[in-house]
Backbone as CSV, one residue per row, in Angstrom:
resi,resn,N_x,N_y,N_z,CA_x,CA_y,CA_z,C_x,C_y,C_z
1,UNK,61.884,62.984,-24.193,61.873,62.858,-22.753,62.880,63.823,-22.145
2,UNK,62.653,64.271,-21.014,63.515,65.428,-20.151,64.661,64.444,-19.769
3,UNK,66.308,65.078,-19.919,66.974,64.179,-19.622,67.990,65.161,-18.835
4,UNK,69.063,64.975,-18.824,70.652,65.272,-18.572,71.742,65.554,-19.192
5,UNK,72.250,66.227,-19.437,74.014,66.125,-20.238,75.110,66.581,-19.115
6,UNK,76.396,66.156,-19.456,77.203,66.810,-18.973,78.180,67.593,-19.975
7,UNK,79.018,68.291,-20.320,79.517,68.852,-21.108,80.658,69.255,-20.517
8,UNK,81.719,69.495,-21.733,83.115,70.548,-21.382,82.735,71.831,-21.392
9,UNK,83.833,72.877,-20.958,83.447,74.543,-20.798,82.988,74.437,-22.269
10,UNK,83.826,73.859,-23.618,82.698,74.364,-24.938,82.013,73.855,-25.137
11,UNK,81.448,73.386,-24.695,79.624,72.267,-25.239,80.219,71.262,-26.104
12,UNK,81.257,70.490,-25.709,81.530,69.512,-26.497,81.355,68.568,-25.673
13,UNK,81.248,67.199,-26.715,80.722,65.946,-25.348,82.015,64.528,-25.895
14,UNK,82.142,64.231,-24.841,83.555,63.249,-24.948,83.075,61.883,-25.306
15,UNK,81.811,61.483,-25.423,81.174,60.401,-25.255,79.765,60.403,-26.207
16,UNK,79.702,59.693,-27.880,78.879,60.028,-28.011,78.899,59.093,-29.675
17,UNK,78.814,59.649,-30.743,78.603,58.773,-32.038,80.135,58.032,-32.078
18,UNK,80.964,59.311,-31.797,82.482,58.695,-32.318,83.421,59.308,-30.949
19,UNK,83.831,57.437,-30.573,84.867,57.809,-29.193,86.038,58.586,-29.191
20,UNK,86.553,58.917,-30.825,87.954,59.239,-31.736,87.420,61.013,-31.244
21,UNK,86.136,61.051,-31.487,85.632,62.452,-32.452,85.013,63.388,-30.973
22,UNK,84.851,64.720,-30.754,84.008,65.004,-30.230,83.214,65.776,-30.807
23,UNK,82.156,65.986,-30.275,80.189,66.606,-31.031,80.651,68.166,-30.284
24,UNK,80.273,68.937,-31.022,79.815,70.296,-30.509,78.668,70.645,-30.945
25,UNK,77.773,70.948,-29.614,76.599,71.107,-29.365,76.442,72.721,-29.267
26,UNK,75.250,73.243,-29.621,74.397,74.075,-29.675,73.312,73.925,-29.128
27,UNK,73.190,75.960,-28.495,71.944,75.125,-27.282,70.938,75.670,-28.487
28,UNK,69.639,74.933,-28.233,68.358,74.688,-29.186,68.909,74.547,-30.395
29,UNK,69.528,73.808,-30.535,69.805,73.423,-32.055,69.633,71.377,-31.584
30,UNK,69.117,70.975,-32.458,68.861,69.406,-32.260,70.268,68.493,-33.051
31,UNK,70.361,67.778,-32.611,71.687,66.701,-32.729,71.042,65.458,-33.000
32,UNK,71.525,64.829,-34.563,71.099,63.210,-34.940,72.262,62.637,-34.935
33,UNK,71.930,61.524,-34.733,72.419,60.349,-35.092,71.529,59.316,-35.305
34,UNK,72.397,58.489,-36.480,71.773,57.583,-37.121,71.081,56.263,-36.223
35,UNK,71.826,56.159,-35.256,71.239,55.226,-34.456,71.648,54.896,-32.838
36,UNK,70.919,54.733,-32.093,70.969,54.666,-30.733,71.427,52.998,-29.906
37,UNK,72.512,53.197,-29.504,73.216,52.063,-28.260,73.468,52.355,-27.184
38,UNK,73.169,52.548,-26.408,73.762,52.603,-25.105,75.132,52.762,-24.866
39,UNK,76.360,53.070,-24.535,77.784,52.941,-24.493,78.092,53.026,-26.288
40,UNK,77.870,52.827,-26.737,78.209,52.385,-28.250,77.765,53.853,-29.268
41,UNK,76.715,53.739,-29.834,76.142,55.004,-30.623,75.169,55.561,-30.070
42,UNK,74.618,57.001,-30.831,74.080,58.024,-30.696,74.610,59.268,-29.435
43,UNK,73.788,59.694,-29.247,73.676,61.141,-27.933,73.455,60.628,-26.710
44,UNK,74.362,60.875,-25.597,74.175,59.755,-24.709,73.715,60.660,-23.418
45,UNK,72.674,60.624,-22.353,72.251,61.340,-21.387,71.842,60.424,-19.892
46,UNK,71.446,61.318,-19.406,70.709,60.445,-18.019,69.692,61.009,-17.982
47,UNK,68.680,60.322,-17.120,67.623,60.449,-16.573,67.965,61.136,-15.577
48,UNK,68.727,60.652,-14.477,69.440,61.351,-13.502,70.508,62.499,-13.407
49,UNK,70.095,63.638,-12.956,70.791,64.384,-13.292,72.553,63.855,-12.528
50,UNK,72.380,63.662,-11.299,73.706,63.099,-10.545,74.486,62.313,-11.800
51,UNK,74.004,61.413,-12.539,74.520,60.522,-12.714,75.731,61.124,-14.091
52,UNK,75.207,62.244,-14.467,76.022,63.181,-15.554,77.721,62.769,-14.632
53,UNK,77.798,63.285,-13.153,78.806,63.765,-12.752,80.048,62.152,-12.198
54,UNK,79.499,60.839,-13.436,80.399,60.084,-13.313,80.790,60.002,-14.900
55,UNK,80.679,61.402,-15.685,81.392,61.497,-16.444,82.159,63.131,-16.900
56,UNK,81.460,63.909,-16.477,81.986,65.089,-16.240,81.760,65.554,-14.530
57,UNK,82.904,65.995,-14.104,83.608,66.253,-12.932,82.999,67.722,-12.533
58,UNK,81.999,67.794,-11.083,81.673,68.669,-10.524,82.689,69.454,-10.597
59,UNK,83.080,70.524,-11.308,84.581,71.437,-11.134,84.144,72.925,-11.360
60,UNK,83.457,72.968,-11.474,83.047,74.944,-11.635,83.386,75.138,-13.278
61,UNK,84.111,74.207,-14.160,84.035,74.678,-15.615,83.352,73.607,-16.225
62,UNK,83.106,72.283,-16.032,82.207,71.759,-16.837,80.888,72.093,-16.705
63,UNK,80.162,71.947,-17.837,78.701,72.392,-17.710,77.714,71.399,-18.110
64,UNK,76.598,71.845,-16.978,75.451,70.635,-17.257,74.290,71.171,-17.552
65,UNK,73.228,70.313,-18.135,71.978,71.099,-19.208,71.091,70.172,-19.662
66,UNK,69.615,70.736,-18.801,68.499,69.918,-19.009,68.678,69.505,-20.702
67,UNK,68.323,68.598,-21.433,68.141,68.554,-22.307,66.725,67.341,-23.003
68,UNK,66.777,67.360,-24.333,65.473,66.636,-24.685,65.763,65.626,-25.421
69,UNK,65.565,64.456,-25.059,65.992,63.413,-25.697,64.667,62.732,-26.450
70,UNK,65.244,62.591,-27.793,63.889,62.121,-28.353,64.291,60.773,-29.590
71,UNK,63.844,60.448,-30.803,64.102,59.573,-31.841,64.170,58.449,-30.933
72,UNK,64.869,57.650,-32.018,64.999,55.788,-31.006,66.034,56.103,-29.902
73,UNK,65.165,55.899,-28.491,65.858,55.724,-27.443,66.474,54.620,-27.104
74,UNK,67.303,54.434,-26.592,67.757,53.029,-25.907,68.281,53.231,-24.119
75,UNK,68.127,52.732,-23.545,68.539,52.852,-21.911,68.863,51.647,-21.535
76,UNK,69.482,51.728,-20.556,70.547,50.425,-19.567,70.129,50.495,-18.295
77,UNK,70.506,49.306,-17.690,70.214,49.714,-16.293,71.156,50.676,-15.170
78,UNK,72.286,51.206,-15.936,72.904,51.912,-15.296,72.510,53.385,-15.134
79,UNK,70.917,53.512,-15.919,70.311,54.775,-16.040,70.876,55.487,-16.864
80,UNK,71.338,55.189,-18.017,72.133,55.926,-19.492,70.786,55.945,-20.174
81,UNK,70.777,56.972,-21.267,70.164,56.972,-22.329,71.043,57.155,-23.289
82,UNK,70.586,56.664,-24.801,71.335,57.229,-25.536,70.118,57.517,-26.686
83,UNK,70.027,58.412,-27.385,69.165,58.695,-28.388,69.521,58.833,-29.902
84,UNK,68.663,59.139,-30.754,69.443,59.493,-32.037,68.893,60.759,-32.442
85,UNK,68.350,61.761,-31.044,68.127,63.065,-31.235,68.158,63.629,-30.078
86,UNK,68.809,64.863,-30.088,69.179,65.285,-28.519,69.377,67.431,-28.710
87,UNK,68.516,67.744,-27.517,68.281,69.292,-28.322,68.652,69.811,-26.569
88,UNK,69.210,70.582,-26.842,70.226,71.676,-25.428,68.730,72.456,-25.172
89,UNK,68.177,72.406,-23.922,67.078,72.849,-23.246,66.997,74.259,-22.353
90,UNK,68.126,73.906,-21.526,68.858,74.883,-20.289,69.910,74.695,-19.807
91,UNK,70.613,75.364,-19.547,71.922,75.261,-18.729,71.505,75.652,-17.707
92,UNK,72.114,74.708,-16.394,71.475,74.990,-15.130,72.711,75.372,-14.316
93,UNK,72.017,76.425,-13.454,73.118,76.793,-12.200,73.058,75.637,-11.711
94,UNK,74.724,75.883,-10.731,74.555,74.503,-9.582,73.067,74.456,-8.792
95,UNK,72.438,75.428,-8.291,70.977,75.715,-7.659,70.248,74.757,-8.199
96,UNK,70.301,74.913,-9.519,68.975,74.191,-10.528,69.310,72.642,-10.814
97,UNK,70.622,72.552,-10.542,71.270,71.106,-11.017,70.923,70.221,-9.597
98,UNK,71.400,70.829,-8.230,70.946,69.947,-7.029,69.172,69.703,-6.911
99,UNK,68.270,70.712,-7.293,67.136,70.616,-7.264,66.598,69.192,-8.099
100,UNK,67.234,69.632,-9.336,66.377,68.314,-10.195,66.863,67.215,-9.590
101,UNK,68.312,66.963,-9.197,68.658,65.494,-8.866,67.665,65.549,-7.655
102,UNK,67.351,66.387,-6.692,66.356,65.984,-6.168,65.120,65.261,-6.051
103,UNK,64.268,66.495,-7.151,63.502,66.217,-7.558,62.757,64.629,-8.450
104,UNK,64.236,64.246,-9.278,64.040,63.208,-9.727,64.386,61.541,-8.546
105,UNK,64.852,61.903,-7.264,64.509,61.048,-6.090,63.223,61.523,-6.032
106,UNK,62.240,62.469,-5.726,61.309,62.441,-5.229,59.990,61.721,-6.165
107,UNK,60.333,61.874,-7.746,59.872,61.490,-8.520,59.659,60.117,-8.470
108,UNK,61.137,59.491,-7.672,61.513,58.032,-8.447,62.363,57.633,-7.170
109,UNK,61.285,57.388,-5.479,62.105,57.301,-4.680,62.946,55.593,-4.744
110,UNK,62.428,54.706,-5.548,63.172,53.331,-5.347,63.594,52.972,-6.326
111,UNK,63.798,53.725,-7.351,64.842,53.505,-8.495,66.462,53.789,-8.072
112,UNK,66.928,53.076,-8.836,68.402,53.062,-9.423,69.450,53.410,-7.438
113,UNK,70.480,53.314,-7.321,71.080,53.466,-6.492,70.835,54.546,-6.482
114,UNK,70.724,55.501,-5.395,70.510,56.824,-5.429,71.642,57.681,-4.695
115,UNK,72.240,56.641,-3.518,73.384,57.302,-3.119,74.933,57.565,-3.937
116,UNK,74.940,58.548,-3.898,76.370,58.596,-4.667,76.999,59.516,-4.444
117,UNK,78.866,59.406,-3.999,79.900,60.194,-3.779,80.314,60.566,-4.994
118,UNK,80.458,61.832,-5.469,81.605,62.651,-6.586,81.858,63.447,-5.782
119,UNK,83.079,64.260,-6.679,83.970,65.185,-5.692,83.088,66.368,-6.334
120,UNK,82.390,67.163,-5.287,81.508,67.931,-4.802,80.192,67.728,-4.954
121,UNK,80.193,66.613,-4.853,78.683,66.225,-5.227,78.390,64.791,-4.306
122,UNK,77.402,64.613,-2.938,77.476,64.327,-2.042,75.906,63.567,-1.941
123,UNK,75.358,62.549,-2.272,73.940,62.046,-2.168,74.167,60.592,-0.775
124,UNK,73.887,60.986,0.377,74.403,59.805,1.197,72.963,59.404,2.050
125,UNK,72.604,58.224,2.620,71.789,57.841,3.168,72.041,58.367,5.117
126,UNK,71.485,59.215,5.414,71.367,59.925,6.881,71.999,60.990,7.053
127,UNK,73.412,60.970,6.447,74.118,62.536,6.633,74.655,62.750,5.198
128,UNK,74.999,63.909,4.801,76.184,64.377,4.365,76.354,65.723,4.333
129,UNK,77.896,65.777,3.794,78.301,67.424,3.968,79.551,68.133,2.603
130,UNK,78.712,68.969,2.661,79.208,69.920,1.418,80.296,71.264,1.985
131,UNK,81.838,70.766,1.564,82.794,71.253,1.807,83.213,72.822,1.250
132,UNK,83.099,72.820,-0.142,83.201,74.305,-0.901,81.908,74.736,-1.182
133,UNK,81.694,75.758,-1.705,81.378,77.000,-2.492,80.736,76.253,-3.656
134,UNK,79.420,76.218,-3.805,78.669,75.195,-4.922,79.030,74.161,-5.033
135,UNK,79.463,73.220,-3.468,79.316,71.822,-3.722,78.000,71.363,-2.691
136,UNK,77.612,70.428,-3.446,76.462,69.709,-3.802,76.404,68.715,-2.557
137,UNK,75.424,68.537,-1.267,75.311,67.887,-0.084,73.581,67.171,0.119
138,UNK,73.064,66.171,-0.172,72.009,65.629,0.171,71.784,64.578,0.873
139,UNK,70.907,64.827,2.489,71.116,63.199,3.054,69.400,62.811,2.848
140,UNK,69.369,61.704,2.926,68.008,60.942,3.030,67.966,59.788,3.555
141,UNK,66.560,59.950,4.545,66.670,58.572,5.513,65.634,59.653,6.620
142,UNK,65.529,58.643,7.778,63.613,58.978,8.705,64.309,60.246,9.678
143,UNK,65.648,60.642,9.876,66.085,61.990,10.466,67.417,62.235,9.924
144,UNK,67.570,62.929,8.115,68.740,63.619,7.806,69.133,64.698,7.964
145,UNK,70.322,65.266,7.894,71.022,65.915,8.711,72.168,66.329,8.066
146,UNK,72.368,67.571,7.511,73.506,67.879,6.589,74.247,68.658,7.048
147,UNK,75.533,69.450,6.169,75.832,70.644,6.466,76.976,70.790,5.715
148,UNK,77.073,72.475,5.432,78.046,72.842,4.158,78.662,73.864,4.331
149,UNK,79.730,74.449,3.993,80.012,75.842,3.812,79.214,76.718,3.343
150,UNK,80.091,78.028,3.309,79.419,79.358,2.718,79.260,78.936,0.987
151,UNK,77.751,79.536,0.903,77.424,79.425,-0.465,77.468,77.921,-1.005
152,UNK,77.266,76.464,-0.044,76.787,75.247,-0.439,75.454,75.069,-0.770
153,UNK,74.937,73.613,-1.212,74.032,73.688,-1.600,73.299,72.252,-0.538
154,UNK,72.587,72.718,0.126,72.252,71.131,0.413,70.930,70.956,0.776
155,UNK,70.820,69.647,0.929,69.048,69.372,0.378,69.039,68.281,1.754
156,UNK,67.628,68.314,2.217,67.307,67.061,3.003,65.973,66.244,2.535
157,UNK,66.088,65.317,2.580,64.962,63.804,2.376,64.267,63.232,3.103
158,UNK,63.369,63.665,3.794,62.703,62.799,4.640,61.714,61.499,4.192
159,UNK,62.263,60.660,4.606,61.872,59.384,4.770,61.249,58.230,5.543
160,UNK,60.047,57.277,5.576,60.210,56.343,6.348,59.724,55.087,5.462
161,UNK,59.965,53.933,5.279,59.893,52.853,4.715,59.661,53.365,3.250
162,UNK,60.624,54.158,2.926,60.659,53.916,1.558,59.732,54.903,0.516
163,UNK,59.546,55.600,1.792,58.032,56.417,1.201,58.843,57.782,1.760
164,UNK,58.797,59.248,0.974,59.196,60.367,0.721,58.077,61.377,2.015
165,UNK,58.484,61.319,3.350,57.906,62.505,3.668,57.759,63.848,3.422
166,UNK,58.988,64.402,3.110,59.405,65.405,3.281,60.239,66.164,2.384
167,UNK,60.987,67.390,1.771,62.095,67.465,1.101,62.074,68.900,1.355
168,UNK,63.009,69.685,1.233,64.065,70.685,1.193,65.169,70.948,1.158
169,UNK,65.556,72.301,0.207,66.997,72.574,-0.500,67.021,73.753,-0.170
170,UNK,68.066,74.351,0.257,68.531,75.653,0.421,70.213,75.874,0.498
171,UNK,70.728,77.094,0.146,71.338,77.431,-0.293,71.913,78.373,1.005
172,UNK,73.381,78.151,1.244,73.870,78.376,2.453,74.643,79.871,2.635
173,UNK,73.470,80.817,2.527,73.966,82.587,2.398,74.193,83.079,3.966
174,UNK,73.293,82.403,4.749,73.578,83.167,6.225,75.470,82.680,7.086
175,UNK,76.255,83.466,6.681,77.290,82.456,7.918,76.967,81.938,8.978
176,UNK,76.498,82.009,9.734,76.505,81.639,10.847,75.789,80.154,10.936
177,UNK,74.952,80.023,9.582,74.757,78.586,9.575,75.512,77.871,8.691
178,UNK,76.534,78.457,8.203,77.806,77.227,7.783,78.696,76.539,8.441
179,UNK,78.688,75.315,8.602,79.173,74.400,9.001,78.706,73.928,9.891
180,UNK,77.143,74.445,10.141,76.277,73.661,10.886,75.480,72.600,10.853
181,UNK,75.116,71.305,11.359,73.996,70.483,10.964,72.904,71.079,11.339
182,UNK,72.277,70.460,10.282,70.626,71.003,9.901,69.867,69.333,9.234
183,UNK,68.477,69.749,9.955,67.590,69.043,9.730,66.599,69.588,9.743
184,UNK,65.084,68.612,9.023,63.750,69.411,9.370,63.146,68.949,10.595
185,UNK,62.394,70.327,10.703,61.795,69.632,11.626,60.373,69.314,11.702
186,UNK,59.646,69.211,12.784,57.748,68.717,12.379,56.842,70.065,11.558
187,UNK,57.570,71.069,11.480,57.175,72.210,11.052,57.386,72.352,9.234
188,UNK,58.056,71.303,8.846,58.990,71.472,7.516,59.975,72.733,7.537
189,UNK,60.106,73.217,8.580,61.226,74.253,8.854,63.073,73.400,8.631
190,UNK,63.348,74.158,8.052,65.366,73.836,8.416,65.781,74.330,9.637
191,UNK,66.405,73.457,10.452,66.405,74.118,11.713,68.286,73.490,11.619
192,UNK,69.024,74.118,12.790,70.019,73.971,13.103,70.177,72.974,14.395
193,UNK,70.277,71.753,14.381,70.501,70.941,15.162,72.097,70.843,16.407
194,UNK,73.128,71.408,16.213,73.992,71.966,16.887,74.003,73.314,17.379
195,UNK,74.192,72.893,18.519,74.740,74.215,19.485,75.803,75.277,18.968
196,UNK,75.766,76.665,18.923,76.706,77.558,18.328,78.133,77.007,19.676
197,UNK,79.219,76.728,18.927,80.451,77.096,20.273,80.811,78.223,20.647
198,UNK,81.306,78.217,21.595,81.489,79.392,22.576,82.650,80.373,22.005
């Protein structure tokens, strides 16, 4: 199954057969373990990509990476997997990392809590806003409304009862729309909802 990792700058994982020990991973090279627990044993991932970043810290040196989780799975309701086979897929830019957590709301709009604060990493119900340079801003709800610095990343959700109208992500290269709110509009256009100041 398509999953999640989070990782240190060396592809080592802090969390995994042995709490003492850490795993160094290789990308396309596959990783066993003898057996799969949740918190306890095997290769441990998410479904959600967000959910990597309540164990490795949005920081510009940890790294995150689609990966493939396969053998005896086990999962929790906290949206963990843990497997007893786990193979390095892609390493994703921040670009590719806000998309999938997207994507996997759009996939899976009434699963698991979906809102969630990390430090640069921003999933809030109507607004939010992305402060640095590849940090991570998504609102969702029936008129969201974001906004980020130069070179943020932020995504909007359109919504009404629970049901996914709408979605777009873009990536904040023009100045003049940083630090602006933005929403869509009936067009699926990103539009700038504030007035430029004088």
């Amino acid at each position: 199954m398509k999953a999640f990792k989070g990782f240190s700058p060396e592809l080592t994982s802090l969390l995994g057969d042995h709490k003492e020990e850490t795993s160094r991973f290789v990308p396309g090279a596959t990783m066993y373990s003898k057996e799969s627990k949740t918190a306890r044993t095997g290769y441990h991932c998410c479904e959600n990509p967000f959910e990597c970043l309540a164990y490795y810290a949005w920081d510009g040196k940890n790294r995150f990476w689609e990966v493939e989780a396969r053998g005896d799975i086990d999962e929790d309701s906290q949206e963990r997997i843990s497997c007893t086979e786990i193979r390095l897929v892609k390493e994703l830019t921040p670009f590719e990392f806000a998309y999938e957590g997207m994507l996997y709301m759009l996939n899976h709009p009434q699963r698991g809590n979906w809102q969630q604060a990390f430090k640069g990493c921003t999933v809030a119900k109507d607004e939010a806003e992305a402060r640095e340079a590849d940090d991570i801003a998504i609102a969702r709800g029936e008129n969201p409304k974001v906004k980020g610095g130069y070179n943020s990343i932020l995504g909007l959700i359109k919504e009404k009862d629970g049901e996914i109208l709408d979605a777009k992500i873009i990536r904040i290269v023009v100045p003049k729309m940083a630090g602006r709110w933005m929403t869509i509009n009936e067009n699926r256009e990103v539009i700038m909802i504030e007035e430029e100041a004088d």
